[in-house]
Legacy VTK file of the C-alpha trace (Angstrom):
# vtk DataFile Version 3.0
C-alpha trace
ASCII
DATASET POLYDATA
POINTS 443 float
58.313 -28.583 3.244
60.586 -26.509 1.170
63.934 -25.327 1.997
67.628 -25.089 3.051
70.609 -24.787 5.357
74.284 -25.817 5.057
74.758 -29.828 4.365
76.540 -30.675 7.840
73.989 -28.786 9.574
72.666 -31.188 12.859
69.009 -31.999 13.933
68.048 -28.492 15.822
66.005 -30.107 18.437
69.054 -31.467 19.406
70.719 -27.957 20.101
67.745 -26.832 21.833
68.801 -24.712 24.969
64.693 -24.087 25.832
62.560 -26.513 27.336
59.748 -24.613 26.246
60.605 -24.869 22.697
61.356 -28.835 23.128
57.815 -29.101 24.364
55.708 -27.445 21.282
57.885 -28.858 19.198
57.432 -32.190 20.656
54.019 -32.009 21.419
52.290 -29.656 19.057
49.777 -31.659 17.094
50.614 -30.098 13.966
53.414 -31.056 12.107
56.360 -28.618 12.263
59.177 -29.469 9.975
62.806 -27.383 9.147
64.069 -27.669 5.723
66.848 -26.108 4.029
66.038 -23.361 1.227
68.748 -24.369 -0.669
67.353 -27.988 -2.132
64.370 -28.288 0.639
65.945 -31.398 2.382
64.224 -32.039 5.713
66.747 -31.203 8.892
64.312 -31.843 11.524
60.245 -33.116 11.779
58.440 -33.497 14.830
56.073 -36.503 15.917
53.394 -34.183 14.376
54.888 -34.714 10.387
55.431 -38.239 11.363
52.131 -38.930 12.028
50.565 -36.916 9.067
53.262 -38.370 6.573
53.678 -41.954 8.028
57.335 -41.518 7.627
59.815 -41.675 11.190
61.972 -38.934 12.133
65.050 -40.355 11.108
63.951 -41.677 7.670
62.911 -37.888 6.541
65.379 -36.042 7.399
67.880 -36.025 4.768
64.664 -36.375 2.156
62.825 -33.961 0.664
58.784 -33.649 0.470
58.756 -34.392 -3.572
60.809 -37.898 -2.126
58.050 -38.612 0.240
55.138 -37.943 -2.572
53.630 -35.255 -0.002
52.972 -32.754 -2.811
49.960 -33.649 -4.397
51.171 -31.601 -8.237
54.048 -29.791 -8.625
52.789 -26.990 -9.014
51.537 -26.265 -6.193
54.864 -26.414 -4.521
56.222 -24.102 -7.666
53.215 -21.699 -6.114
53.928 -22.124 -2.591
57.899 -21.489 -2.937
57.719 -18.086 -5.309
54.774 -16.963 -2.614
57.651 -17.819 -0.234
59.796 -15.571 -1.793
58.538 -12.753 -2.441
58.212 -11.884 1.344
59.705 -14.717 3.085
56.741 -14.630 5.445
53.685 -17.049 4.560
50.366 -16.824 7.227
47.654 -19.114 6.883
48.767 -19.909 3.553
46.282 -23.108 2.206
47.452 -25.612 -0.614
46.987 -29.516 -0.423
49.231 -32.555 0.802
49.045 -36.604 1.148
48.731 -38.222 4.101
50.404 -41.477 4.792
46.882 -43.177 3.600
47.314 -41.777 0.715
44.404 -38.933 1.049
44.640 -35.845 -0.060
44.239 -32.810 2.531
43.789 -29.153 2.650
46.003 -28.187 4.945
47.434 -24.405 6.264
51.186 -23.391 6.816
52.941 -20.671 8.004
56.327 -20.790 7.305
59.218 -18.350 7.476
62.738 -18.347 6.063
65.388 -17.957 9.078
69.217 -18.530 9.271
70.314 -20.677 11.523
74.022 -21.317 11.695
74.730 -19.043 9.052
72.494 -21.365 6.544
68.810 -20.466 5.192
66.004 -22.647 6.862
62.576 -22.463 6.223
60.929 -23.364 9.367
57.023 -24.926 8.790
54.333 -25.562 10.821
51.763 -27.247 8.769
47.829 -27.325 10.338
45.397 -30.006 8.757
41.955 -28.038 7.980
40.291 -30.562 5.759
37.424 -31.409 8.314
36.965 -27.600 9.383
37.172 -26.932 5.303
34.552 -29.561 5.013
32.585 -28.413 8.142
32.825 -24.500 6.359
31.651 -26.003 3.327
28.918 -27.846 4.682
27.990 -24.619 6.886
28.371 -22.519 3.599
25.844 -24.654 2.030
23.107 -24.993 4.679
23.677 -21.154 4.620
23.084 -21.025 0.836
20.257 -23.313 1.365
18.875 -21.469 3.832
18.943 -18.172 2.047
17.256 -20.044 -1.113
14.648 -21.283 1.734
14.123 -17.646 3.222
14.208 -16.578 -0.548
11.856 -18.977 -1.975
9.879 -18.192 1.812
9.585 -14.246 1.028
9.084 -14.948 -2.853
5.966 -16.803 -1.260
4.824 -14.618 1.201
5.406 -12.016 -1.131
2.635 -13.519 -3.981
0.757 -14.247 -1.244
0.396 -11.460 -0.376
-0.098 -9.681 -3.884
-2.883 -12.221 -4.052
-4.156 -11.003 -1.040
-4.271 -7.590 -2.085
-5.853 -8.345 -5.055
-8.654 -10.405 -3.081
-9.111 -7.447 -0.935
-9.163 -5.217 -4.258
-11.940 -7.784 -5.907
-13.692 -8.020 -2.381
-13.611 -3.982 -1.797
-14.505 -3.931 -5.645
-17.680 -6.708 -5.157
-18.341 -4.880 -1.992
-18.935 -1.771 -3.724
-21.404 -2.925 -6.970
-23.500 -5.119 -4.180
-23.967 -1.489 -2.865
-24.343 0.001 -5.941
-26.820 -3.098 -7.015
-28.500 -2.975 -3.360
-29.367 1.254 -4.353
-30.587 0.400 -7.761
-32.224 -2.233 -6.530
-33.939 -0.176 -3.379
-34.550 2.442 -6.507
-36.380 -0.102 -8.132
-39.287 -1.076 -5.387
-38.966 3.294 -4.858
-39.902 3.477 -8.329
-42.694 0.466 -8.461
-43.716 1.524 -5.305
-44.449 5.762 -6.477
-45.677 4.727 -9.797
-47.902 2.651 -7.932
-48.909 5.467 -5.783
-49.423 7.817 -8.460
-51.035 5.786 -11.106
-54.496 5.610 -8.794
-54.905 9.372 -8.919
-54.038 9.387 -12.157
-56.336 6.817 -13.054
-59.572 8.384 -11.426
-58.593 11.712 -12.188
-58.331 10.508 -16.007
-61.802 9.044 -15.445
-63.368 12.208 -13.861
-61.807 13.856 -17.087
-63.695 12.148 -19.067
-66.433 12.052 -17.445
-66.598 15.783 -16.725
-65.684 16.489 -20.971
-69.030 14.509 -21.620
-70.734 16.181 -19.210
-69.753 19.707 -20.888
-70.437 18.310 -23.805
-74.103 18.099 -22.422
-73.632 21.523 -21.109
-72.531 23.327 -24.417
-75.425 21.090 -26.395
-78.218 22.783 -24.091
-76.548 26.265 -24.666
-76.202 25.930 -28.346
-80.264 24.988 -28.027
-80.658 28.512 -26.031
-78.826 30.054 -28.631
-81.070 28.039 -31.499
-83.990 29.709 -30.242
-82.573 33.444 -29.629
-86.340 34.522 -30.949
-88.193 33.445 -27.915
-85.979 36.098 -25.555
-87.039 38.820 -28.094
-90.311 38.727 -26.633
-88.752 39.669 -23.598
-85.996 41.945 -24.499
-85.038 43.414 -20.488
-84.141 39.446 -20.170
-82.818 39.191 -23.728
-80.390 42.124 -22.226
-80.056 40.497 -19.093
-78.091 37.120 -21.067
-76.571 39.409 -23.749
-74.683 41.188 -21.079
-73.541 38.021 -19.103
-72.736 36.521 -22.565
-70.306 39.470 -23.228
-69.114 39.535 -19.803
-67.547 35.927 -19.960
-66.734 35.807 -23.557
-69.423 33.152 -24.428
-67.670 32.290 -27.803
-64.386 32.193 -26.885
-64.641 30.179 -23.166
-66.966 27.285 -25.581
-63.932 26.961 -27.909
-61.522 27.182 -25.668
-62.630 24.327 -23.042
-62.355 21.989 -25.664
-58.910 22.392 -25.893
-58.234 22.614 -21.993
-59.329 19.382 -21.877
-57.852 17.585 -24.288
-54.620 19.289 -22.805
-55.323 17.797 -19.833
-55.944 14.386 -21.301
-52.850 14.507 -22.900
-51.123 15.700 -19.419
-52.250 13.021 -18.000
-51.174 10.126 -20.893
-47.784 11.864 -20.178
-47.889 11.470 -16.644
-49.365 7.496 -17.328
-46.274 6.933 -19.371
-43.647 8.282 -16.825
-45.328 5.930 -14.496
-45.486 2.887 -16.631
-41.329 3.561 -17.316
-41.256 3.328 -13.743
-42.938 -0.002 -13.437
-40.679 -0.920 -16.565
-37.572 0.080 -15.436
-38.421 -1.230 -11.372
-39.171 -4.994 -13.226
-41.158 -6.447 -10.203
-39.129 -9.335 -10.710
-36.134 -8.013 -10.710
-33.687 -10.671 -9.269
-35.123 -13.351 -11.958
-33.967 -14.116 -15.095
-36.987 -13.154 -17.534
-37.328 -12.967 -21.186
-37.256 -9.074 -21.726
-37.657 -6.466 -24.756
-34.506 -4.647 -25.029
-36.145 -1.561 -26.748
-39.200 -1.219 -23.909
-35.689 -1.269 -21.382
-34.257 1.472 -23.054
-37.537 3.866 -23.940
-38.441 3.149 -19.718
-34.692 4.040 -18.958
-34.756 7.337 -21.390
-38.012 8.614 -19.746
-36.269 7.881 -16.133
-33.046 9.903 -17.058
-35.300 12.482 -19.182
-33.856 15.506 -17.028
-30.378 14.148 -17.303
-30.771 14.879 -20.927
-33.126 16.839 -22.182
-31.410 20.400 -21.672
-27.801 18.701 -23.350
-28.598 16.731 -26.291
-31.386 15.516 -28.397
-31.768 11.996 -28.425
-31.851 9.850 -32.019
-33.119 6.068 -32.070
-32.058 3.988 -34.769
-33.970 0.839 -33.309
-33.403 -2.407 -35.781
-35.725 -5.582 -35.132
-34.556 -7.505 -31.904
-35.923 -10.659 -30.373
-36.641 -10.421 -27.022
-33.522 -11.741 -24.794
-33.018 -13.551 -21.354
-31.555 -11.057 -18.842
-31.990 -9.515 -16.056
-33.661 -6.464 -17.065
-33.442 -4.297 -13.803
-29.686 -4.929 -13.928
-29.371 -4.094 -17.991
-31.581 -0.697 -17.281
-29.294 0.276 -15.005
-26.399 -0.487 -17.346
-28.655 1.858 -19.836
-28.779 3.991 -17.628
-25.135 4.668 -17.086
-24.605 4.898 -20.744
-27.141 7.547 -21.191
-25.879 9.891 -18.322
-22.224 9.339 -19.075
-23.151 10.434 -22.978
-24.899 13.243 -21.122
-22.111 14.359 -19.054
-19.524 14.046 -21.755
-21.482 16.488 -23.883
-21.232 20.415 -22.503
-24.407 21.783 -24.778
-26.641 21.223 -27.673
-25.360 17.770 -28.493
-26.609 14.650 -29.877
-26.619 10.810 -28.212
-28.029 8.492 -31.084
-29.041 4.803 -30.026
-28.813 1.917 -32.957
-29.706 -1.559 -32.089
-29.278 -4.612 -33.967
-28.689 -8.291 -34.405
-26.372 -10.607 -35.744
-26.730 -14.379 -35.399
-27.636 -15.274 -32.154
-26.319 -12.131 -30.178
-27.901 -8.626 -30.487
-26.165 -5.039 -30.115
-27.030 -1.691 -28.656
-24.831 1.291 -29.264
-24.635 4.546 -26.963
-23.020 7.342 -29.487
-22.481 10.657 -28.408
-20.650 13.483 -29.853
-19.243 14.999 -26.736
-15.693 15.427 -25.534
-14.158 12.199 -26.333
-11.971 9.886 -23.699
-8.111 10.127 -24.284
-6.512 6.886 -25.394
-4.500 6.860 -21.656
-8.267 7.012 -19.643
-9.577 4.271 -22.483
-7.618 1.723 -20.886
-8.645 2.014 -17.033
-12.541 3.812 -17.761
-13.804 -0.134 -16.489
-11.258 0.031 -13.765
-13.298 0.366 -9.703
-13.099 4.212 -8.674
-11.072 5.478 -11.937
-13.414 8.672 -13.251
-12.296 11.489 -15.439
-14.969 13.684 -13.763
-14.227 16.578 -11.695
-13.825 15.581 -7.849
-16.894 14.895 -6.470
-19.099 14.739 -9.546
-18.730 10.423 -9.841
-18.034 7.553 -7.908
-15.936 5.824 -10.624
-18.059 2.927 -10.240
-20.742 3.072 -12.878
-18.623 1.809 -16.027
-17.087 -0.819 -13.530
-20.596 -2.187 -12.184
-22.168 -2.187 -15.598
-18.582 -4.490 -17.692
-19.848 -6.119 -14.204
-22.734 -6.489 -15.289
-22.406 -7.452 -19.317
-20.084 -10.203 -18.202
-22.820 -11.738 -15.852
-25.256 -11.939 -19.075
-22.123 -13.268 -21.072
-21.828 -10.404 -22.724
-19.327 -7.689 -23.613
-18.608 -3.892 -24.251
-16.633 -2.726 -26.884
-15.912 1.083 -26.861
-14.259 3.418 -29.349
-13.233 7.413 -29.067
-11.607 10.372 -30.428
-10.685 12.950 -27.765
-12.473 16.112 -28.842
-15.296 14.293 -31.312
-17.308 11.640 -29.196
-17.325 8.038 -27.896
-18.850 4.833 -28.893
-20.584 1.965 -26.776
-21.095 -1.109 -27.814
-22.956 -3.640 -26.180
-23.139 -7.259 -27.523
-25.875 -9.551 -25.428
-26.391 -13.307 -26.346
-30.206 -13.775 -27.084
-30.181 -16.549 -24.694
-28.098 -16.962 -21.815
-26.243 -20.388 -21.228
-28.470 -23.481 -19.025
-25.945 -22.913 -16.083
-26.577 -19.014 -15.941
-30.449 -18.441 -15.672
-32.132 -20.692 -13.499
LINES 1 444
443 0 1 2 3 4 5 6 7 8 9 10 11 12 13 14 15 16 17 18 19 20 21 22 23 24 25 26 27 28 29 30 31 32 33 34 35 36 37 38 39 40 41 42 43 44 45 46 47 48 49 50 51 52 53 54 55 56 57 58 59 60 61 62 63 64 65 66 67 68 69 70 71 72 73 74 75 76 77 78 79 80 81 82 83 84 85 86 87 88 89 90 91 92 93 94 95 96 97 98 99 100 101 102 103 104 105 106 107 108 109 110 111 112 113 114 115 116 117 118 119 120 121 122 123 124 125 126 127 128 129 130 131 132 133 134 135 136 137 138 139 140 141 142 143 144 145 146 147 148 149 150 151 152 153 154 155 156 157 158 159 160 161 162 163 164 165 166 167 168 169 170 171 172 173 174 175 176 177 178 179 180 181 182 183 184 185 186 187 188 189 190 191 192 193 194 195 196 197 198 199 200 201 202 203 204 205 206 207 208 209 210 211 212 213 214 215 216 217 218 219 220 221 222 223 224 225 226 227 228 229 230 231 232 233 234 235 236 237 238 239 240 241 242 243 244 245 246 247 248 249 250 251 252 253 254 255 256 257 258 259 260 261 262 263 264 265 266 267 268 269 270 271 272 273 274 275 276 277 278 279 280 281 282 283 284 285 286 287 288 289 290 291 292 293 294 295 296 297 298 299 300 301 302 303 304 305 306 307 308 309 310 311 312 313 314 315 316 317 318 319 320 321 322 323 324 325 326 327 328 329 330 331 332 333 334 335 336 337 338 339 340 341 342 343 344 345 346 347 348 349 350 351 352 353 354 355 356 357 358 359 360 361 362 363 364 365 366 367 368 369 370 371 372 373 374 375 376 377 378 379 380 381 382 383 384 385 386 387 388 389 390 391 392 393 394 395 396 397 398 399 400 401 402 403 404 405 406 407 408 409 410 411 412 413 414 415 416 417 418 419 420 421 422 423 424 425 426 427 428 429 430 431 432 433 434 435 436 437 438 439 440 441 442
């Protein structure tokens, strides 16, 4: 390739004393070549350059690779000859050559300079490596392919199975308000089914009331006659004595004025007790799983009496009702939404607090508002309180799922909740409810 030796130097295969050395030089299939250092003049090629370069034995030697147009640019003989020598050892070393068709090959050499007969000789043996180049490329790319494949593969596999973590999520999270919806729902026919129960003794015991005030009525009109004719027991004063005494005895005045008001106590008991039951039926809806035309404020007032307890020792209770059509909704599901609003505004307030309840209506969608004056939710919690399982209550005090089941809920009716809080100062719920729901929603 490159390379040197003294001018009258002879062919070395020629001076040869090894027969092993005539035979790889002979029969290697690469092409080995010695070339003087001096002005890289070819002394010696084997069949192996001949073949690769198209040029005989005799017609290279004496010529140097620039005069055979092996070099495909000059400079990257210039590279090859200062990497030659620097160390005057080159392994493996990869540049490009022509072929005797003209192609242009990647090809590896290992050369060393060596003196032989007192003259520098670089001694080559040049390996072609364009197909194994070509099959590394090749091998290189199906590998990069590959790894965009596997890539690509685990990019999929990887949304897949986000997305099937989220399904689980949504199915563990639909799982959970069926429950939910299944308990308010088994509350409901509880509740229709006691207030059932308990409004036929408290319908004939209202009746026997009434009955039995008329008959004392009676009762106190023929003693107020005795009493009207106190001068016919004068005539008989032991038996005049005789009444006197049992008149004292059970306080005759004070037992007529005070049965009076034991029973109109008792009537109003009992119109109580026939209101807790009728929020019962209200807030059961027999037809619960329907969609019904329904009185927002009757949903509320039956949910309020329901929760009563809940309340009444915490906060006092404000309505600030506007005028609201009726609306088509479920109304077991919305009374249980109520429902959550009221005891969260509860819990949220530690004593002698306040929830206030405004409704209203704009255009064709009407509000309700849950305010409370408690402790406030901190702008972190606000967005994740609609979030399956997330509570700010102490550990075992909520499932997390109440806020969750009722957004569930709004959303179903088209609806949504808007909420607003100041940690410390209170929270605000707003519900807004179309009037009526859309024709693919209620039938």
């Amino acid at each position: 390739m490159v390379t040197a030796v003294s001018a009258n130097l002879e062919p070395i295969a020629e001076y040869a004393d090894l027969e092993t050395y005539r035979h790889v030089f002979f029969a290697s299939p690469d092409y080995i070549a010695f070339s003087r250092w001096k002005d890289g003049t070819y002394i010696d090629v084997n069949p192996g350059f001949e073949q690769f370069t198209g040029v005989r034995r005799e017609d290279a030697i004496g010529r140097t690779a620039e005069d055979l147009g092996s070099w495909v640019e000059l400079a990257d003989r210039d590279a090859y000859v200062a990497a030659l020598r620097v160390t005057g050892i080159l392994n493996g070393y990869q540049t490009r050559l022509r072929n005797h068709c003209g192609e242009i090959r990647d090809v590896e050499t290992s050369s060393r300079v060596s003196k032989i007969n007192g003259e520098k000789v670089v001694i080559s043996i040049v390996r072609d490596i364009t197909d194994r180049k070509r099959d590394e490329n090749e091998l290189r790319r199906y590998r990069e392919e590959l790894e965009r494949l596997v890539e690509l593969r685990t990019a999929e596999l990887r949304r897949a199975n986000e997305e099937l973590r989220e399904t689980n999520a949504k199915l563990e999270q639909a799982h959970n308000q069926l429950l939910q919806t299944e308990k308010m729902a088994s509350i409901g026919v509880l509740a229709a089914g006691v207030a059932h129960e308990i409004n036929n003794p408290v319908g004939f015991v209202s009746s026997n009331l009434s009955t039995l005030k008329s008959y004392i009525q009676d009762l106190l009109k023929v003693i107020d006659i005795y009493g009207q004719h106190h001068e016919v027991f004068e005539q008989a004063p032991e038996r005049l004595k005789a009444i006197e005494a049992v008149k004292t005895d059970i306080d005759l005045d004070y037992l007529m004025e005070d049965i009076d008001a034991l029973l109109n106590e008792s009537a109003d008991g009992l119109r109580r007790v026939k209101a807790i039951v009728q929020s019962l039926k209200d807030f059961s809806h027999a037809g619960r799983g329907e969609w019904q035309w329904a009185n927002v404020h009757a949903g509320i007032d039956s949910t309020l009496n329901v929760v009563n307890n809940e309340i009444k020792y915490k906060a006092t209770v404000v309505k600030e009702y506007g005028v609201l059509p009726d609306i088509e909704c479920l109304p077991l599901e919305l009374n249980q939404v109520f429902m959550n609003m009221l005891v969260n505004a509860a819990h949220a307030i530690d004593r002698a607090g306040e929830i206030r309840i405004r409704t209203g209506v704009e255009q064709d969608k009407v509000w309700v508002e849950f305010i409370d004056n408690g402790c406030g939710i901190s702008s972190a919690d606000l967005t994740r309180i609609f979030d399956p399982f997330f509570t700010t209550k102490p550990v075992g005090k909520g499932t997390g799922l109440g806020l969750s089941l009722s957004y569930g809920i709004i959303q179903k009716h088209h609806g949504r909740i808007e909420v607003d809080s100041v940690p410390g100062k209170g929270t605000c719920f707003r519900i807004w409810l179309p009037v009526s729901q859309p024709a693919a929603a209620s039938p």
